[in-house]
C-alpha positions in Angstrom: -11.7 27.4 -92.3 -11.2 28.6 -95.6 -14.1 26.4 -97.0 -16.3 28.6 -94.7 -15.2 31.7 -95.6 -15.4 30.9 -99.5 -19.2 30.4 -98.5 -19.9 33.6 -96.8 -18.3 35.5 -99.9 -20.4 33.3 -102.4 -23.7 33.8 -100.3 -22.9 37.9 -100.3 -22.6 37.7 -103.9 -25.9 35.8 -104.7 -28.0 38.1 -102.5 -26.5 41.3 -104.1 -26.8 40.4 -107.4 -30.6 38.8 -106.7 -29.6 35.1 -108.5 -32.5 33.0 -108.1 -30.9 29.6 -107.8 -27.4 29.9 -107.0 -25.5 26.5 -106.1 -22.0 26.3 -104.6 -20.4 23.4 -105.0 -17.0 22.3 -103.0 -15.2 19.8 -103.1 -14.8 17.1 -101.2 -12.7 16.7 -98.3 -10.0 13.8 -97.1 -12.4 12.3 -95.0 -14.8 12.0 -98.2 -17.4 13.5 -96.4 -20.8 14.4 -98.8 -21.0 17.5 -101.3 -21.8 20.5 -99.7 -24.8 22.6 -101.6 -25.8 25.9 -100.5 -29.0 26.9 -102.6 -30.2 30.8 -102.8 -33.6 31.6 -103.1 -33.8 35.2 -103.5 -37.6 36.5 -104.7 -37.9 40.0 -103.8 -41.7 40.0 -104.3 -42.0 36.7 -102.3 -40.1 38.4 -99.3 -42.0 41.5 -99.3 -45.1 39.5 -99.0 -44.0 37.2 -96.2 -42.6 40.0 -94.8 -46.4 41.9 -94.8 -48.4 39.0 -93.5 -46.1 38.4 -90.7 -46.6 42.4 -90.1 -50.4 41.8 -90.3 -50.4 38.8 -87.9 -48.3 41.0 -85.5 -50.5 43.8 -85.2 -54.6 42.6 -86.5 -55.1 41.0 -83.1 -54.0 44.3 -81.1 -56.3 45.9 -78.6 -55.8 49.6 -76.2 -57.2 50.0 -73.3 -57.2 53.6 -71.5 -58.3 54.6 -67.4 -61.4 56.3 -67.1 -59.4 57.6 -63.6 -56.7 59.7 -62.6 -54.8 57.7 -60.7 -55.1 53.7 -61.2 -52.5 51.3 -60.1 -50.6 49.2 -61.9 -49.3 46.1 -60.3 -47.2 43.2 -60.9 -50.1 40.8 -60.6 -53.6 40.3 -61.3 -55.0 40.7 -57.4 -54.8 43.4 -54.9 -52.3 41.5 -52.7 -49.6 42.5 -55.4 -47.3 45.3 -55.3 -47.9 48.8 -57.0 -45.1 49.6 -59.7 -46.7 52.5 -60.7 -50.1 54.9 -61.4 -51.4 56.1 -65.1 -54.1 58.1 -65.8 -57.1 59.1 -68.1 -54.1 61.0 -70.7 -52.5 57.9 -72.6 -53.7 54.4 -73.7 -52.1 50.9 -73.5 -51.5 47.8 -75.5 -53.4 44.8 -74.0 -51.4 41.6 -73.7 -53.4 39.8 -71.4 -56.7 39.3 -69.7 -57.7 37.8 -66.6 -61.4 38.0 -64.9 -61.6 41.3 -64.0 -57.3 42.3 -64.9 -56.0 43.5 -67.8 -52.2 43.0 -68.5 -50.8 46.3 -70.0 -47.4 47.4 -72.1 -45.9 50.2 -70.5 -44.3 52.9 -72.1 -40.8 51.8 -70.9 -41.7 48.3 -72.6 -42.9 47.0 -68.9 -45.6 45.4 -68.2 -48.3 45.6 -65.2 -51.6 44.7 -64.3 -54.9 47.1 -63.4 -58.2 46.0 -62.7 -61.1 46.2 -65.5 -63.4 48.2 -63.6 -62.0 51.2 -64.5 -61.2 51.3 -67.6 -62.5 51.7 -71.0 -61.3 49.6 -74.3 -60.4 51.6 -76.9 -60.8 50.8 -81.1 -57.9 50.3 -83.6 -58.4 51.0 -86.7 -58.8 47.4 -87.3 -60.5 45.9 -84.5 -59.3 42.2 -83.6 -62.3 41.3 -82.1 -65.1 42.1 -84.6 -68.1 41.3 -82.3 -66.7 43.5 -79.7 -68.0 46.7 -81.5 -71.4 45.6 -82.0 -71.6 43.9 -78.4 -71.3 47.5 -77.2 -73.6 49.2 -79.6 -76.3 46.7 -77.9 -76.3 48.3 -74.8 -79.9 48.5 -73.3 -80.7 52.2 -71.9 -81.1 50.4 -68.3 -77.4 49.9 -68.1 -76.4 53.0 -70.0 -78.3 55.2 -67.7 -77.4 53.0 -64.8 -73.6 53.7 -65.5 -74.0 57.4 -65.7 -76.0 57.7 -62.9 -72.9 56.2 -60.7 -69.7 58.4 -59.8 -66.6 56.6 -60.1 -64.0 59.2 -59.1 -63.8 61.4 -56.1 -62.1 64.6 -56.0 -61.7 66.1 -52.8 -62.3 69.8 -52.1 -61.0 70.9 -49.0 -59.0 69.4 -45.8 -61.0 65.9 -45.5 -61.2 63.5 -43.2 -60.6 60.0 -44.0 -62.9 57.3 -42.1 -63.2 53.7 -41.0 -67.0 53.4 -42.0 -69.6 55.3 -43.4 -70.7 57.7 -40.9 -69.1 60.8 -38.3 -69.3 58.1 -35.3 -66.3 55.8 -37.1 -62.9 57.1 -36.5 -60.3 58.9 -38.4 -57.7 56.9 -40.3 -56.4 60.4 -42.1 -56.7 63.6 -43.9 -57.4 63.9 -47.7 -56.1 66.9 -48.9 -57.9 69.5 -51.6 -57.2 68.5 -55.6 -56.6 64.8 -54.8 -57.9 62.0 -56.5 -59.2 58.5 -55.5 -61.4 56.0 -57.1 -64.6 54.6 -55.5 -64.8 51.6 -54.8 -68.8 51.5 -53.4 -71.5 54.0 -52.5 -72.8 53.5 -48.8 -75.9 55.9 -48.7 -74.2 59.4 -48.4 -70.7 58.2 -48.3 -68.1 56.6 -50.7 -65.6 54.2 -49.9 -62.3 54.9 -51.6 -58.9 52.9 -52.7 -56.1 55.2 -51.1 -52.5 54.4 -53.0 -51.3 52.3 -50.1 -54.0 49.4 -51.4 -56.2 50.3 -48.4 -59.9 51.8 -48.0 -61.4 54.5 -46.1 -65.3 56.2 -46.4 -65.5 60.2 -47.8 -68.3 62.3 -47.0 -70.0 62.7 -50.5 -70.5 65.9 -49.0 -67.2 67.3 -49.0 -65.9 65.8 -52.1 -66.5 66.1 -55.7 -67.1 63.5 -58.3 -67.1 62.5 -62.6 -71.3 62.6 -62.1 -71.0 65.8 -64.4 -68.6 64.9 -66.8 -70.2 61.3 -67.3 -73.7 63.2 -67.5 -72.6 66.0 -70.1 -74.9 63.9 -72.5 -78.1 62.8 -71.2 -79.8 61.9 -74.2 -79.5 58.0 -74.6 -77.9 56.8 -77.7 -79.3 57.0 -81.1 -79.3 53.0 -81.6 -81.4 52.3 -78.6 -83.8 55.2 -78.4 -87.4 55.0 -80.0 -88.2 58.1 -79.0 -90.5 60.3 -80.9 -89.6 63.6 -82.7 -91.7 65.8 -81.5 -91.6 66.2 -77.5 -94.5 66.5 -75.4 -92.9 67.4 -71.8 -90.8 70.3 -71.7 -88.4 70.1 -68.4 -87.1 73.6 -66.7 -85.8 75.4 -64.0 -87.0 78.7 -63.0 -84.5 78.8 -59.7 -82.0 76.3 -61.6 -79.1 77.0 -59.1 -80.8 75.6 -55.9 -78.7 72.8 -54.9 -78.4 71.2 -51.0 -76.3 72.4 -48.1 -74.0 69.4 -48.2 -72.5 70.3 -51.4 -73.4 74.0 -52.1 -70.7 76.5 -52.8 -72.8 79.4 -52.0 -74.3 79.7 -48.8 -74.8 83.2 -48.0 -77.5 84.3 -46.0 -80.9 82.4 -46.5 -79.6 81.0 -49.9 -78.4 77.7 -51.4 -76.5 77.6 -54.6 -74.7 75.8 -56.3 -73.7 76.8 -60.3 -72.7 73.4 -61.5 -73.8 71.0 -58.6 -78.0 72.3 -58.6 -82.0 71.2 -59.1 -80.9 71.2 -62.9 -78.9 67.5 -62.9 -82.7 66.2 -61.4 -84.6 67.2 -64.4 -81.8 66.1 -66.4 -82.0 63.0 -64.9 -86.0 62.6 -65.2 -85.6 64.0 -68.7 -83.2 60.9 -69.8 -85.7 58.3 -67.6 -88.6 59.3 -69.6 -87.3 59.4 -73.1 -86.1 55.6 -72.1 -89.8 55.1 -71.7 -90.4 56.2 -74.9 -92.0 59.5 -73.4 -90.4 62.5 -76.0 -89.4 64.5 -73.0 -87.4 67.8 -73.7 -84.7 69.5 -71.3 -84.2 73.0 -71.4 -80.5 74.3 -70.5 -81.7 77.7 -70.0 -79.7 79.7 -67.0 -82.4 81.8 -65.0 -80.0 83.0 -62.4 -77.5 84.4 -65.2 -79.5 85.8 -66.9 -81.4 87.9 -64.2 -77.6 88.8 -63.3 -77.1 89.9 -67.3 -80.2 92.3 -66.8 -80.0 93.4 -63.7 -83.2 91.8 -62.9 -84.1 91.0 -59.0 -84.9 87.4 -57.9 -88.2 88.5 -58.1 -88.2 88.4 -61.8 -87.1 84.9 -62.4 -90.6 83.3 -63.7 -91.2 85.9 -66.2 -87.0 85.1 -67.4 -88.0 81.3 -67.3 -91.5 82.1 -69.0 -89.5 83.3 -71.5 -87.4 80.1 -72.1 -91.0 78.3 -72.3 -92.6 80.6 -74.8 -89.7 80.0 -76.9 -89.8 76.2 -76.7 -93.4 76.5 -77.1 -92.8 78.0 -80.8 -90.3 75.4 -81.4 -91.9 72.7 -80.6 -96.2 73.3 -80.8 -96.6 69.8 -80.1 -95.3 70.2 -75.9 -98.4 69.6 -73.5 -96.8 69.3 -70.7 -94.1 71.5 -68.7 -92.7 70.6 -65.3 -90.5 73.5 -63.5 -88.8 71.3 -60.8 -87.7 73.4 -58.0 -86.5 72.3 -54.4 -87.9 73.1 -51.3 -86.2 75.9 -49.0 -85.0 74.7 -45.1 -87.7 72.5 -44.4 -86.6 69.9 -41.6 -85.7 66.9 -42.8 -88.0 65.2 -41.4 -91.1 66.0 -43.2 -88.8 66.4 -46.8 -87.3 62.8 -46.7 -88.9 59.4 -46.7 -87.5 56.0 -47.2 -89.2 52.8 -49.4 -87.9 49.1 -49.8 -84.5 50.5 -48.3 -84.0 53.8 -50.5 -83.9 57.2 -49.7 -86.1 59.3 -51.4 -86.7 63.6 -51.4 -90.5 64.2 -51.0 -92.5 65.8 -53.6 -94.8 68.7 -53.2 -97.0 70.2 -55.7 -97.6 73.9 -56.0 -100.8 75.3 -58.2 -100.7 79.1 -58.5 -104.3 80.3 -58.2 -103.8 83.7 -60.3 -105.0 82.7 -63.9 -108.8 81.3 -65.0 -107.3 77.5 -66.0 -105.7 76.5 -62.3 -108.0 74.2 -61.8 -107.0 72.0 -64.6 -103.4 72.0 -63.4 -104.8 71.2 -60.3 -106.4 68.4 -60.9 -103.3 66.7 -63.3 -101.5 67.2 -59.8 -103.9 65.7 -58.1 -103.7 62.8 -60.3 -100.1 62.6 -60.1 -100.4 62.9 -56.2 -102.6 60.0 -56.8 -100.2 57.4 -58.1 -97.7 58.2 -56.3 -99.4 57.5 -52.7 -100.4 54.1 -54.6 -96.7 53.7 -55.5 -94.9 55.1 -53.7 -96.3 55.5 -50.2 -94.9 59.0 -48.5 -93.0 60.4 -51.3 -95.7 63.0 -52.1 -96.3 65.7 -49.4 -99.8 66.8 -51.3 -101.5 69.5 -53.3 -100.1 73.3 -52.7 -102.5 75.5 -54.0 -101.0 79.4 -53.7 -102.9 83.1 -54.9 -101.1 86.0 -56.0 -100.8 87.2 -52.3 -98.3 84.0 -51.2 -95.8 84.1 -54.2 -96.3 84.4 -57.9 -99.3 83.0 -57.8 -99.1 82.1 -61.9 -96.2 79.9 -61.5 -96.0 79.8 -65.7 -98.9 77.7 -65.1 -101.7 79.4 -67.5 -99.1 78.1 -70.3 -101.0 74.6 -70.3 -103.4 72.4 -68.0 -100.5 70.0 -68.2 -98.0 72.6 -66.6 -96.9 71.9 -63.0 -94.6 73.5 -60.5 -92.5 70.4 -58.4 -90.4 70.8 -55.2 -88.0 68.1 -54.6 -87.3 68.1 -51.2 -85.5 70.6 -49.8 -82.1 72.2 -48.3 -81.4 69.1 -46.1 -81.8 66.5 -48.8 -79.3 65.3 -51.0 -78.9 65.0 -54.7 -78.7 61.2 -54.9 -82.1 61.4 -52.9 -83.3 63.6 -55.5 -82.4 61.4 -58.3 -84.4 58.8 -56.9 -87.3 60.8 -56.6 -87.0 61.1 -60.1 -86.9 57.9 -61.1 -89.9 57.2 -59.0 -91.6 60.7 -61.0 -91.0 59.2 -64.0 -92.3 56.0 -63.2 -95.5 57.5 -62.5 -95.4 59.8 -65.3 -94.9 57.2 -67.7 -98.3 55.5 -66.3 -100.3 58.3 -65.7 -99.3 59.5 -70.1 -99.5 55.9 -70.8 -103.3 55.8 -69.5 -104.4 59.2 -71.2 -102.9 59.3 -74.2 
């Protein structure tokens, strides 16, 4: 016993006074068993350096993950049949300790650990990546799947008292009631309806109707990243909105009267959408964010005035940009049955287009005739989407439409009241397919 205790002293000392070889020697004991050696090493540099690369090794390989949702379980296992410890949301991020198909393995803050599935989530950079290739895999993105994953909500946010439904339609029955502020993530799109995971692990359809969804925030930017895009500099198309609030009756705030608005939810996300489709066809297409509706409000102008506020907004772009041809104002129609603003091709739901041509200026007839063109390739196309050539004078509406601005300026109702926006996005993929052959042929 007192052997041992001579060598705890004896090892104390050599560490405090930093020997570098320090040997203890005892004797030996009755039994004559071997001399005991206790060697030292004590290199202060050394240590420090063993003591940074087994930092390094413990943190290089570290990735974070965050939910792109507000409320994503976290379970004990990597399927759905396990149970739900708790929820995160968009606010914080999370070591990753493990992966598994389509399961990530988190470190919660209370050093737990959990599962939630890879769908919805988003991997987040340290400043020293572990995986090197990882960046640049992302920054090769094509502009199919980048626009493909903005144009797809993945949150729901319900707006008023909702009911929850078996299947995608009024005739299935009702499972429960959503209530106004919550927040579920979607788990499909079934035409107008979303199928939802509710906290118990269970599904149910929303009317996309009655909710609302992320398609805003993930479409704040429309203009496809600057590593993929070969667009040219100097835009040819100019995209705007002379009544930019006209939105659809399932989903418009203001209803009032003969009118359908929306402020946020409108017409203006469609030529957003074709703006974005054509600059991935290497068409220099230009958006313009110009608010008609507030500024009439601002100056006390009556709805009548909103071409000359919008011709305004083109005149300007016009002087910034001499090289636009072309200028689309992409309206929708008013309460037009359904019937004759709706059509369906290979399975898909699209809002009709009509063309208007304003008779009241000398050069109509050259708009006309790029409609007509249009009109053309579409019926060859698209069969049904276009509902013709509109030609109106000065006694059936504005009768200039902005039109006398170009020959390659066109006025463009998509569908109408009773449509839908996701119809309307598909109408303008199928515009800017046409588009893109029509330029492609003249230019």
């Amino acid at each position: 016993m007192l052997r041992y205790k001579i060598i705890g002293v004896a090892v104390s000392s050599c560490l405090l006074v930093g020997m570098l070889n320090a040997e203890i020697v005892h004797g030996q004991e009755a039994s004559g068993e071997s001399l005991f050696k206790l060697q030292v090493q004590s290199n202060t540099a050394q240590v420090d350096e063993v003591q940074m690369i087994q930092i390094t090794a413990g943190t290089k390989d570290k990735k974070y993950i965050r939910s792109t949702v507000d409320r994503l379980n976290v379970r004990t296992g990597p399927d759905l049949n396990s149970s739900v410890i708790r929820k995160i949301d968009q606010t914080n991020r999370y070591e990753v300790l493990d992966e598994q198909e389509e399961w990530v393995k988190i470190r919660l803050p209370d050093e737990g650990e959990g599962w939630i599935f890879k769908e919805f989530t988003e991997y987040e950079n340290t400043e020293e990546p572990a995986n090197p290739e990882a960046k640049p895999a992302e920054e090769k993105r094509t502009d199919e799947v980048w626009a493909a994953s903005l144009n797809e909500p993945t949150v729901v946010k319900i707006i008023d008292i909702t009911n929850l439904r078996s299947g995608p339609d009024l005739d299935y029955d009702i499972t429960g009631k959503a209530m106004p502020g919550e927040t579920y993530p979607i788990v499909e799109t079934d035409g107008e309806w979303y199928m939802i995971s509710l906290p118990d692990e269970s599904t149910a359809y929303v009317a996309s109707w009655v909710v609302e969804t992320d398609f805003l925030k993930r479409n704040a930017n429309l203009n496809p990243p600057k590593s993929t895009s070969n667009v040219e500099s100097a835009p040819i198309l100019y995209i705007y909105h002379t009544h930019n609030r006209e939105s659809w009756k399932n989903i418009a705030r203001n209803t009032k009267g003969s009118s359908v608005d929306d402020p946020e939810v409108n017409i203006t996300l469609v030529g957003k959408r074709l703006g974005q489709l054509l600059q991935e066809k290497n068409i220099p297409a230009l958006t313009g964010e110009e608010d008609t509706a507030e500024r009439l409000k601002q100056q006390k102008l009556s709805y009548s005035k909103s071409y000359s506020v919008s011709r305004q907004a083109v005149d300007k772009a016009v002087e910034t940009y001499p090289s636009l041809y072309y200028f689309f104002d992409i309206h929708r129609d008013a309460d037009v049955p359904r019937e004759k603003t709706t059509v369906t091709i290979d399975g898909k739901t699209y809002a009709r287009i009509l063309f208007v041509i304003g008779t009241a200026h000398s050069g109509y007839e050259e708009n006309q005739a790029f409609a007509e063109e249009l009109n053309k390739l579409l019926k060859k196309k698209y069969p049904g989407l276009s509902r013709g050539v509109l030609t109106k004078s000065a006694h059936q509406g504005d009768g200039e439409y902005n039109q006398s601005v170009s020959p390659g300026s066109l006025l463009m109702e998509i569908g109408g009241t009773n449509n839908t926006l996701q119809e309307s996005l598909h109408t303008a993929e199928a515009l800017a397919d046409v588009f893109a052959e029509y330029y492609n042929s003249v230019k």
